[in-house]
C-alpha positions as CSV (number, residue, x, y, z in Angstrom):
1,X,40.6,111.6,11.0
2,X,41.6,108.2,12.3
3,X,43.9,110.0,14.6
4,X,41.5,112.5,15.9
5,X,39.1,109.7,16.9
6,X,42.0,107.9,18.5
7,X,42.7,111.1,20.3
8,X,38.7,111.4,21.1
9,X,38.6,107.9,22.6
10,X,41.5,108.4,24.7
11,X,40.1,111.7,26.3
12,X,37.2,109.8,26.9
13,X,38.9,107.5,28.9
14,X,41.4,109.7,30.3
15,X,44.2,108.2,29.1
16,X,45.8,111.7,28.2
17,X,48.4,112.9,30.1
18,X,47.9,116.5,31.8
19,X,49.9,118.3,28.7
20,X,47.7,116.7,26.3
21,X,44.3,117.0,27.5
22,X,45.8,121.0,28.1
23,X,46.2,121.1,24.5
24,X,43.0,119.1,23.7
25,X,40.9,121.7,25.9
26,X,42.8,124.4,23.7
27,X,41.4,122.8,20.6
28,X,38.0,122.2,21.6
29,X,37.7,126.0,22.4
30,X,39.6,127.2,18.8
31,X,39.0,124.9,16.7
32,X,35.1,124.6,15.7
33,X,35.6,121.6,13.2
34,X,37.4,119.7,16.1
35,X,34.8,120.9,18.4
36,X,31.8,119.4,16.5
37,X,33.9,115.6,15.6
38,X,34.4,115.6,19.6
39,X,30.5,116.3,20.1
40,X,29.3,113.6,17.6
41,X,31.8,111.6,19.0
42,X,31.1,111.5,22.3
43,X,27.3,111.8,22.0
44,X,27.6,108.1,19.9
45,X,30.0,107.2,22.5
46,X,27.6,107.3,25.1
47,X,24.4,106.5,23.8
48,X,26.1,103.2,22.7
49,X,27.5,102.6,26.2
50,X,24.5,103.7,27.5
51,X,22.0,100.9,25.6
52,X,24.6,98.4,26.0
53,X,25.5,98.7,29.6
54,X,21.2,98.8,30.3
55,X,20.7,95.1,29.2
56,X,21.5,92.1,31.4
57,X,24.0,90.8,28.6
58,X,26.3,93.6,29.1
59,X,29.2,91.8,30.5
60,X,28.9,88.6,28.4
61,X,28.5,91.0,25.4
62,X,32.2,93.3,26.3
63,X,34.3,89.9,26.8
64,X,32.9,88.4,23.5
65,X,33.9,91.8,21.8
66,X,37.1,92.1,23.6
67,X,37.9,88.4,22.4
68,X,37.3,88.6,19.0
69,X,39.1,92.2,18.6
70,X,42.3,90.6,20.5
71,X,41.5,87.7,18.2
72,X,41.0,88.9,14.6
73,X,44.1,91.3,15.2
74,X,46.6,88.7,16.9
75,X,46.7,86.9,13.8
76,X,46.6,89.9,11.1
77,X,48.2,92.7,12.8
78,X,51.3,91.1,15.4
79,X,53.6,92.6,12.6
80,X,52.4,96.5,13.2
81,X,53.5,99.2,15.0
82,X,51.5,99.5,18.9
83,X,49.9,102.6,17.5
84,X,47.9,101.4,14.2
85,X,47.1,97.8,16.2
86,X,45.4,100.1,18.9
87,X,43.6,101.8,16.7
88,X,42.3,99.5,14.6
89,X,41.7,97.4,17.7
90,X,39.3,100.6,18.9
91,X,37.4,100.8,15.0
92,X,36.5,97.1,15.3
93,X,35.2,97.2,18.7
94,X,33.3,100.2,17.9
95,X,31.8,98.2,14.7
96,X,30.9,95.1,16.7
97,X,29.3,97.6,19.0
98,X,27.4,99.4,16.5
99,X,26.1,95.9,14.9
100,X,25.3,94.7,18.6
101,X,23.2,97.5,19.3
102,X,21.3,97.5,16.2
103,X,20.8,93.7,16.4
104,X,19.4,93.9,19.8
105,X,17.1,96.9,19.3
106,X,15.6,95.5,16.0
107,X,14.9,92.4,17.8
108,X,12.4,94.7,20.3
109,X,9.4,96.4,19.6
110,X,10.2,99.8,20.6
111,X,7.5,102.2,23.3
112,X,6.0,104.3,21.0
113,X,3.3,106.7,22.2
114,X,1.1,106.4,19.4
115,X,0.1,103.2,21.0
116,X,-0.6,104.1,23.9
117,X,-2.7,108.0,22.9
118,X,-6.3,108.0,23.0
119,X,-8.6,110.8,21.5
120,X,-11.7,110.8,23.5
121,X,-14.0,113.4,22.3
122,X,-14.7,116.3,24.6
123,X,-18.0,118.2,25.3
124,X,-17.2,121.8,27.4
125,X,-20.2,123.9,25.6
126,X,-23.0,122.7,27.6
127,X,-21.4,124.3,30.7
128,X,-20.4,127.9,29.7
129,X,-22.5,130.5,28.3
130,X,-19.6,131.5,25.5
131,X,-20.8,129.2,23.0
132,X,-19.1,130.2,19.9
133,X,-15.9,129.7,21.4
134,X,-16.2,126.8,23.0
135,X,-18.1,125.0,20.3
136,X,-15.0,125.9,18.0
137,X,-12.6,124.7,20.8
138,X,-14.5,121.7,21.0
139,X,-14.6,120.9,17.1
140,X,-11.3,121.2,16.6
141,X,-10.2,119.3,19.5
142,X,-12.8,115.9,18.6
143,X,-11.5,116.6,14.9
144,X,-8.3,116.2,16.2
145,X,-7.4,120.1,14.5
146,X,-5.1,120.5,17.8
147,X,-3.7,123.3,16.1
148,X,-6.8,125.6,16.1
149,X,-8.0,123.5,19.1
150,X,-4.7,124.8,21.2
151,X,-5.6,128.1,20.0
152,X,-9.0,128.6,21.1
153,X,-8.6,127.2,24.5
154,X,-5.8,129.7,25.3
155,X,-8.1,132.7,24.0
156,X,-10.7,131.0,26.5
157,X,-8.3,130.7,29.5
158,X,-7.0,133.7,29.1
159,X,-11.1,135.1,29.9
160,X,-11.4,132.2,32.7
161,X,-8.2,131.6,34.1
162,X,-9.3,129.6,37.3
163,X,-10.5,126.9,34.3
164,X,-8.7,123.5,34.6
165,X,-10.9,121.4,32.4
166,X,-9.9,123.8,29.4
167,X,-6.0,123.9,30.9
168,X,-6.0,120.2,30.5
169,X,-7.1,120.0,27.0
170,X,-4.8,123.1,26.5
171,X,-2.4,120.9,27.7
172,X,-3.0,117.7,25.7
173,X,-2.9,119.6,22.2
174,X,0.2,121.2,23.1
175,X,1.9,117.5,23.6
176,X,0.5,116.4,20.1
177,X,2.1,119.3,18.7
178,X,5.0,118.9,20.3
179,X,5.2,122.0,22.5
180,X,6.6,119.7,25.4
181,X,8.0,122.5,27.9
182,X,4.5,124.2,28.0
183,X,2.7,121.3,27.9
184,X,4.4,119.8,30.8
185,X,4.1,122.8,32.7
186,X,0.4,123.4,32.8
187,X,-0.1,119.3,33.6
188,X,2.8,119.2,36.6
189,X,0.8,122.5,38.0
190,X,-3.0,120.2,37.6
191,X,-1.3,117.1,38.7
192,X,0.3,118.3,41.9
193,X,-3.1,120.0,42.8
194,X,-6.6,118.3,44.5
195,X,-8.2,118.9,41.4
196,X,-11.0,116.1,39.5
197,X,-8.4,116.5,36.7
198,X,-5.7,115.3,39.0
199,X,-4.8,111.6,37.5
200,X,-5.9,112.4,33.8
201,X,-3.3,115.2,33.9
202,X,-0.2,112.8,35.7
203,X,-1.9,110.2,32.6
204,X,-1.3,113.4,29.5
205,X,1.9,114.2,31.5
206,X,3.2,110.5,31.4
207,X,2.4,110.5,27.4
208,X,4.2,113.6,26.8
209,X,6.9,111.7,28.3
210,X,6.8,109.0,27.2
211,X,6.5,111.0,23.0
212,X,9.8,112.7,24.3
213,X,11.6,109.3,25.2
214,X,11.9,109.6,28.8
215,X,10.6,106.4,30.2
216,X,12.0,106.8,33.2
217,X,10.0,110.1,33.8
218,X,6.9,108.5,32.2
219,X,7.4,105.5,34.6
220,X,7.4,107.4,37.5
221,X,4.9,109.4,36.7
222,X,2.2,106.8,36.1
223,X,3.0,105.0,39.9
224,X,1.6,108.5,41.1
225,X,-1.7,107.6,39.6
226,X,-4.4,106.7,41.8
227,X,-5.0,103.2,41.6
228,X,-9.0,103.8,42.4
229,X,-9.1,105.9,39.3
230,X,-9.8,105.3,35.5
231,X,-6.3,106.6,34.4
232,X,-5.4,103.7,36.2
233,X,-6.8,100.7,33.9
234,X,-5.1,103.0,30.8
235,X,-1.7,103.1,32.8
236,X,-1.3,99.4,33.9
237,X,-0.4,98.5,30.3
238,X,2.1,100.7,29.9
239,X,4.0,100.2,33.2
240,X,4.3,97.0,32.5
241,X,6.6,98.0,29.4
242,X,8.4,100.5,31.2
243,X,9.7,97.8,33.6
C-alpha cells in the first residue's frame, strides 16, 4: 500500500515517465481496487491543497513543512535507501498537512446555512379561490412540514402555472429538503425575470448555495441583489463572511 501511494503521488505530480503512467492508465481501467485508492487519493489530495493554498499562510506554511520533513529525516533516515527516505518524507508531509488543516479549520467558525435561514410564515389563501389547497400549502409551509408543503404547491402550479409566488415557495421547500438541482432551477428562472419575487428568489438561490458549500456561487449571487430591496439588509451579513 505504501508503494501504491508513492506511485499515486508521483502521477500526481507527473513525475512518471511515459512507460509508467502507460501502465498506470492500464491499471486505473482493469484494476477497480486500484481505481478507487487513486480516487480517494487524489480527491484528499486536492481538497488539502486546495484549503491550504486558499489562506494567506500558504507559503510560510509549505517551507515550515518542507523544513521539518528534510529535518526530522536528515537525522533518522541518512542511512536508508533514496526510495524508503522519499517515501517516508511524502507520509510526514502529508501528516503535517492533515494536522495543519484541521488546526486551522477548528480555529474558524465554519458558514453554515442554518444561520443564516429564515422561516417567515406565508399567507397565499386570501388571494385564490382554491382554499383547501392553499390552506394546506400554507400550513405545512408555516409549520415548517416542507415535505407536504413541497407537495401541495406543485399540485397547485401544476393548475396555475403562470404562479411565481407559489414557484418560489416551491422552491424554498425543495432547498430544505435538499432537492438542490430543482430547487435552483425554478429560482435561476424567477431571479433572471422582472418579477416582485425577483431579489427574494437570487436571496433562496444564494442559501441553497450556500447549504451545498459553494460560497463562491452564493457570493456572487447575493452582489446581484438590489441594494434598494429588503433581501438586501438579510444579505449584507452574509457577504461580509463570504469575503
Amino acid at each position: 500500500m505504501e508503494e501504491q501511494y508513492l506511485l499515486f503521488e508521483k502521477f500526481l505530480s507527473n513525475e512518471l515517465s511515459e512507460e509508467e503512467r502507460i501502465s498506470f492508465t492500464e491499471q486505473l481501467s482493469s484494476n477497480i481496487s486500484f481505481k478507487e485508492n487513486f480516487l480517494l487519493y487524489k480527491e484528499t489530495h486536492t481538497f488539502l491543497t486546495t484549503s491550504i493554498e486558499k489562506e494567506e499562510e500558504t507559503s510560510s506554511f509549505k517551507e515550515n513543512l518542507s523544513n521539518i520533513s528534510d529535518s526530522y529525516f536528515n537525522k533518522r533516515l541518512s542511512s536508508k535507501k533514496s526510495r524508503v527516505y522519499s517515501f517516508m518524507k511524502y507520509a510526514a508531509a502529508l501528516f503535517l498537512l492533515i494536522f495543519g488543516v484541521y488546526m486551522y479549520q477548528n480555529s474558524f467558525k465554519p458558514i453554515n446555512y442554518e444561520d443564516f435561514v429564515s422561516y417567515s410564515s406565508i399567507d397565499i389563501t386570501v388571494r385564490s379561490t382554491q382554499n383547501e389547497l392553499l390552506t394546506k400549502a400554507e400550513r405545512a409551509f408555516n409549520n415548517k412540514d416542507f415535505d407536504n408543503a413541497s407537495k401541495n404547491l406543485e399540485t397547485l402550479i401544476k393548475q396555475d402555472e403562470s404562479n411565481t409566488e407559489l414557484k418560489l415557495y416551491h422552491g424554498f421547500c425543495l432547498i430544505e429538503l435538499n432537492i438542490f438541482e430543482k430547487a435552483d432551477q425554478i429560482l435561476n428562472t424567477i431571479s433572471s425575470g422582472n418579477s416582485v419575487y425577483k431579489n427574494q428568489a437570487l436571496w433562496y438561490l444564494a442559501l441553497s448555495k450556500l447549504k451545498q458549500k459553494e460560497y463562491t456561487s452564493s457570493k456572487n449571487i447575493l452582489l446581484r441583489i438590489d441594494k434598494d430591496s429588503p433581501e438586501y439588509n438579510l444579505a449584507k451579513p452574509l457577504l461580509s463572511k463570504l469575503k
